[in-house]
C-alpha positions in Angstrom: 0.0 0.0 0.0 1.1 3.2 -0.7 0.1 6.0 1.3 -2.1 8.5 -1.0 -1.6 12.0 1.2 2.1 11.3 1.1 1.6 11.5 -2.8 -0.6 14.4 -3.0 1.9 16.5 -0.8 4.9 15.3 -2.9 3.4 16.2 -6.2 2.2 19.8 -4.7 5.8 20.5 -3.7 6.9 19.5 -6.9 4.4 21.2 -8.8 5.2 24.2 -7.0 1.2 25.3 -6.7 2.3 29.4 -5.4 3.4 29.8 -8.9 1.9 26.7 -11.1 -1.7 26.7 -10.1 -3.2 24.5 -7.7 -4.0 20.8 -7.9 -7.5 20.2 -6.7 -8.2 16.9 -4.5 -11.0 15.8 -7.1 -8.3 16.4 -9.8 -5.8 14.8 -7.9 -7.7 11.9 -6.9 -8.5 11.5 -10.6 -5.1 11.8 -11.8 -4.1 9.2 -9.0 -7.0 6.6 -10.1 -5.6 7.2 -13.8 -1.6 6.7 -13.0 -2.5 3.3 -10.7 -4.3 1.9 -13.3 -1.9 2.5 -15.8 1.0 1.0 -13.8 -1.5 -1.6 -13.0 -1.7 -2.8 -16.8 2.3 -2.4 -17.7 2.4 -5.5 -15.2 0.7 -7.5 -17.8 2.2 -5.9 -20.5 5.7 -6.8 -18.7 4.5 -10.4 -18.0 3.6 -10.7 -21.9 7.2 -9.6 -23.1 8.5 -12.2 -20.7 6.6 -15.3 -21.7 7.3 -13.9 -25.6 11.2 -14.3 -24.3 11.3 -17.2 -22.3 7.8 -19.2 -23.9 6.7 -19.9 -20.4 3.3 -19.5 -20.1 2.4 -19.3 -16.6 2.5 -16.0 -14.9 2.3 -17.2 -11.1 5.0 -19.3 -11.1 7.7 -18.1 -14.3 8.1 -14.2 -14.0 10.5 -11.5 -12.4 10.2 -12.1 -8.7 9.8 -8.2 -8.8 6.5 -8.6 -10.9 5.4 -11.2 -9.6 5.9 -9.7 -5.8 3.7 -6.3 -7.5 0.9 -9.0 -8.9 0.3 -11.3 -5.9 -1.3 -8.6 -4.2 -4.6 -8.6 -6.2 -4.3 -12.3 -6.7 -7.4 -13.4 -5.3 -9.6 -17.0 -4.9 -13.0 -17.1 -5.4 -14.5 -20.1 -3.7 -18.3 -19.6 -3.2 -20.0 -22.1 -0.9 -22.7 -22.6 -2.7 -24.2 -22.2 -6.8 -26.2 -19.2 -4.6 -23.1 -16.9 -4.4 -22.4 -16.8 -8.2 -24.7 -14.5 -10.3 -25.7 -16.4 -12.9 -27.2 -15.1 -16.1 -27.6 -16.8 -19.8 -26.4 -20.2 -18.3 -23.5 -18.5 -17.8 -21.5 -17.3 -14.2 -20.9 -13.3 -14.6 -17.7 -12.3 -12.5 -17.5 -9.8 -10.0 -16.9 -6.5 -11.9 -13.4 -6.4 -9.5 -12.2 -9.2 -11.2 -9.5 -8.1 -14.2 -8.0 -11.6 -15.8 -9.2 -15.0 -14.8 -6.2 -17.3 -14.0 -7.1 -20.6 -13.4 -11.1 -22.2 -12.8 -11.5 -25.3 -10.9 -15.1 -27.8 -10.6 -14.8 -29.5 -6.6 -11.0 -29.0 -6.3 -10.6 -30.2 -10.1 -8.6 -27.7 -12.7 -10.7 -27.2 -15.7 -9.0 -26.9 -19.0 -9.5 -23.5 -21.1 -11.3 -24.0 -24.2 -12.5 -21.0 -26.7 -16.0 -20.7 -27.1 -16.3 -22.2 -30.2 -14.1 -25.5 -29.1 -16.1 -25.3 -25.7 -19.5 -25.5 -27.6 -18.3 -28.4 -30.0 -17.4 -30.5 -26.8 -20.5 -29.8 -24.6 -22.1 -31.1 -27.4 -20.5 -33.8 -28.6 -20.4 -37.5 -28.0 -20.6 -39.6 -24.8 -16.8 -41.1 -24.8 -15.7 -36.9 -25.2 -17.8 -34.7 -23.4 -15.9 -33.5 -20.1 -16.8 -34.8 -16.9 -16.0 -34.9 -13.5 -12.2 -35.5 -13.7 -11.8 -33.6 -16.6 -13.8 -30.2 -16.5 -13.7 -27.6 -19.1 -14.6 -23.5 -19.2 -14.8 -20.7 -21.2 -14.4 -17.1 -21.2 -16.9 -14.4 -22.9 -17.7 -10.9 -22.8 -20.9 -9.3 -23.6 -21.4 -6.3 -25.6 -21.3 -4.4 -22.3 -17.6 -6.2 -21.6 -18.9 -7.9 -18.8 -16.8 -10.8 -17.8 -18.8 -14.4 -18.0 -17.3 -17.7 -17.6 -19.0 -21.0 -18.9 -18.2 -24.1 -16.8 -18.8 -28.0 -17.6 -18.1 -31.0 -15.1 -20.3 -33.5 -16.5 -22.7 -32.7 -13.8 -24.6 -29.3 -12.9 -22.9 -26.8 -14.8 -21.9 -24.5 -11.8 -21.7 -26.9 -8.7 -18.4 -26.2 -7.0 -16.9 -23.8 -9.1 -14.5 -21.7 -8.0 -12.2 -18.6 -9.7 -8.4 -17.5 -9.2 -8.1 -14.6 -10.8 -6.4 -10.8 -10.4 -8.8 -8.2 -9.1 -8.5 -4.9 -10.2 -7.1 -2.0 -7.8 -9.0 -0.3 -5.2 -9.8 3.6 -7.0 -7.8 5.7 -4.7 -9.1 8.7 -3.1 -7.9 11.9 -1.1 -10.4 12.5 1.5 -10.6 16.4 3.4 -12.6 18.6 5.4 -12.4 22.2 4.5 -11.8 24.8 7.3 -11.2 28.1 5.7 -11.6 27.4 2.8 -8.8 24.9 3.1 -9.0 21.6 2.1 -7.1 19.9 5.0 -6.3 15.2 4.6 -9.0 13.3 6.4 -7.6 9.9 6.9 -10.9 8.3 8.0 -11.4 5.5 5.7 -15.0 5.7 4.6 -13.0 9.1 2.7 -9.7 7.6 2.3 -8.8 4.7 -0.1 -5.0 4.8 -0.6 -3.0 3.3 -3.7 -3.6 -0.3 -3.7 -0.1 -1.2 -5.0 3.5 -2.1 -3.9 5.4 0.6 -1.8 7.8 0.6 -4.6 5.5 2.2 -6.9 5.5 5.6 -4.9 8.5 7.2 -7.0 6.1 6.2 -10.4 2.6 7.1 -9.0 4.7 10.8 -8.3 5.9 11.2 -12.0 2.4 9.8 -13.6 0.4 12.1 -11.4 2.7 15.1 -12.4 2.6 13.5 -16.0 -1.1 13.8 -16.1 -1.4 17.2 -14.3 1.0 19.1 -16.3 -1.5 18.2 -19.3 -4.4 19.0 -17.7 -2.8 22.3 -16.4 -1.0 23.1 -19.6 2.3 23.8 -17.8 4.4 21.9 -20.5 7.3 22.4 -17.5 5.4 20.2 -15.4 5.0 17.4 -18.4 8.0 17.1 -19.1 9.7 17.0 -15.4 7.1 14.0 -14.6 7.7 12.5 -17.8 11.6 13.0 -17.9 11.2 11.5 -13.7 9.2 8.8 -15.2 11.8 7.6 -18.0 14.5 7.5 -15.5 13.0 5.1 -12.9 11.9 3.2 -15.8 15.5 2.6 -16.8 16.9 2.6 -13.2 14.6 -0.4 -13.6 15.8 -2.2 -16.0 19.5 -2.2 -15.0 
């Protein structure tokens, strides 16, 4: 976790708001749900470039310990007790909207292999001697015109007994909580206002120079760009050495 009023008063300083204009908390708690997210996805466009070098395939056991440390914190397991928990709608289970990529499905404590929706309807319909069953479950992914996640399951037996999901949730949306005295806003740390960065401590350096990034833009202080995006490119190849 990263603490989200230790960024705000970093990227003021920085900012210089006396002479730069001032960064609002609902633009700043914007800006911070924007730069999360977008260090959120480079993990999985970082665990991509690594399984196109290596050919290893999967990303909880094969990566950058680095990565993988930054990722295991919205690794999640979604074990319902009961059909009940799931919504299910079309004959299909829809995922929690906090779910982001599906990792692995499982049918009582059995994997179930990944099929494509077109190979997964051939199969569920197919002969005795092939359809899947209870040691050898099968599921599929689909989205609906609204994107919303649905998974199709098939042990041989009710369709969504004993399911259950491991997937990567998405971050919490971070946000700066005040009370204005004065006309001041001033932190309020109570957590039905505050919801710091969801991420690894390391990430504090990048969430400064995204942030700046995205409020020199909105601000059109091109100074302010280009020191978060100049800041940014450094750490990114302090990274990579």
């Amino acid at each position: 976790m990263v603490n989200i009023d230790t960024v705000y008063q970093q990227v003021l300083a920085i900012a210089n708001k006396e002479q730069r204009g001032y960064i609002t908390p609902q633009e700043f708690s914007l800006f911070a749900n924007l730069a999360q997210r977008e260090i959120f996805e480079q993990y999985f466009y970082d665990i991509n470039n690594f399984e196109i070098r290596t050919g290893l395939k999967n990303i909880n056991k094969e990566t950058t310990n680095l990565v993988k440390q930054k990722l295991d914190i919205f690794y999640e397991v979604y074990d319902p007790d009961n059909v009940a928990t799931w919504q299910v709608i079309d004959n299909a289970i829809e995922l929690l909207p906090e779910i982001y990529r599906t990792v692995m499905v499982s049918v009582d404590g059995v994997q179930c292999d990944y099929l494509d929706p077109k190979e997964y309807s051939m199969i569920i319909n197919s002969g005795y001697l092939t359809r899947p069953n209870a040691i050898s479950p099968v599921y599929t992914e689909r989205t609906t015109v609204v994107t919303t996640p649905r998974i199709l399951v098939n042990n041989g037996g009710p369709v969504f007994e004993g399911v259950s999901v491991e997937a990567y949730r998405l971050p919490a949306e971070p946000s700066w909580g005040y009370f204005v005295i004065g006309g001041k806003a001033l932190y309020d740390p109570n957590p039905v206002k505050t919801t710091h960065f969801d991420l690894h401590e390391s990430e504090l350096p990048e969430l400064i120079f995204k942030i700046l990034k995205f409020a020199g833009i909105s601000m059109k202080h091109q100074d302010i760009l280009q020191s978060g995006q100049g800041m940014e490119t450094l750490e990114k190849q302090n990274e990579k050495q």
